[in-house]
C-alpha distance (Angstrom), angle and dihedral (degrees) to the residues before:
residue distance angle dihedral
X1 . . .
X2 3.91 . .
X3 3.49 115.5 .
X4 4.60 88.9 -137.2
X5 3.68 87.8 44.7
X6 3.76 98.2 137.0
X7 3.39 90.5 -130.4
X8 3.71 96.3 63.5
X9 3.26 90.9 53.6
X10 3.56 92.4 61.3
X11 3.40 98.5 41.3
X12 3.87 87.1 53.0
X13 4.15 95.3 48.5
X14 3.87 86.2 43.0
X15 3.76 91.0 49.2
X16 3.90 98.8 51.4
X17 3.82 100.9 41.5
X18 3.95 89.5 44.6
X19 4.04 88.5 46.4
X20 3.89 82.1 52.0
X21 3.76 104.9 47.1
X22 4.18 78.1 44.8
X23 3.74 89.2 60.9
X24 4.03 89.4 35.5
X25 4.09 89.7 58.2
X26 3.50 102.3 37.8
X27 4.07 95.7 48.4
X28 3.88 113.8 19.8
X29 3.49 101.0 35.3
X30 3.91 106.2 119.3
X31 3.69 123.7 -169.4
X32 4.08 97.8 -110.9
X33 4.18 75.9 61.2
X34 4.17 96.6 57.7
X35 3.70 86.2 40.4
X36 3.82 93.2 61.1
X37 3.98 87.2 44.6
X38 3.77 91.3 52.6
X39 3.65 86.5 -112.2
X40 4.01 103.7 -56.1
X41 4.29 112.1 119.7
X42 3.78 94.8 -118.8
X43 3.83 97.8 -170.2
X44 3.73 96.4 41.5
X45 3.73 94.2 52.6
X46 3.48 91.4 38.4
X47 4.14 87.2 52.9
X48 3.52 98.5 47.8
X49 3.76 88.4 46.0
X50 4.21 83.8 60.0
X51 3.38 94.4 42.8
X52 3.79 92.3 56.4
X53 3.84 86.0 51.4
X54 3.49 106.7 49.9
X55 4.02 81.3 44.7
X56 3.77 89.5 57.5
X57 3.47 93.5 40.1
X58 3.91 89.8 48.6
X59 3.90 85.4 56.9
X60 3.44 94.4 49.8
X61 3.60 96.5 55.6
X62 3.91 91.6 41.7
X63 4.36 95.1 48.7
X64 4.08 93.8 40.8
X65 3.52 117.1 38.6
X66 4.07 122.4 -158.5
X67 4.00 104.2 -129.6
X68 3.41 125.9 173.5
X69 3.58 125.0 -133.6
X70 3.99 122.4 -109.3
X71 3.27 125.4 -158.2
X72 3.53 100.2 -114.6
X73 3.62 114.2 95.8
């Protein structure tokens, strides 16, 4: 796995927001917030959604490596 493989990147960006809105959701949610939601945790769905992504794009990177070919046969 390269470390500027695109997709590690966006595993990596996806990772840290979701980790955040995680954190966000779970601690700083107040009630007045749910209300306006109609009751649904929008930012700790939303951060376990990301989380699950970066993991999948993690995996992806990790099970199918991006080579590039050299000229040697």
């Amino acid at each position: 796995m390269r470390l500027f493989d695109l997709r590690v990147i966006i595993a990596f960006l996806f990772g840290l927001y979701g980790v955040v809105l995680v954190v966000v959701g779970l601690g700083f949610t107040s009630e007045d917030d749910l209300r306006k939601a109609e009751g649904v945790n929008i930012n700790l769905w939303a951060g376990i959604a990301m989380v699950v992504l970066a993991a999948v794009f993690a995996a992806w990177a990790t099970l199918r490596p991006q080579f590039a070919k050299t000229g040697k046969g």
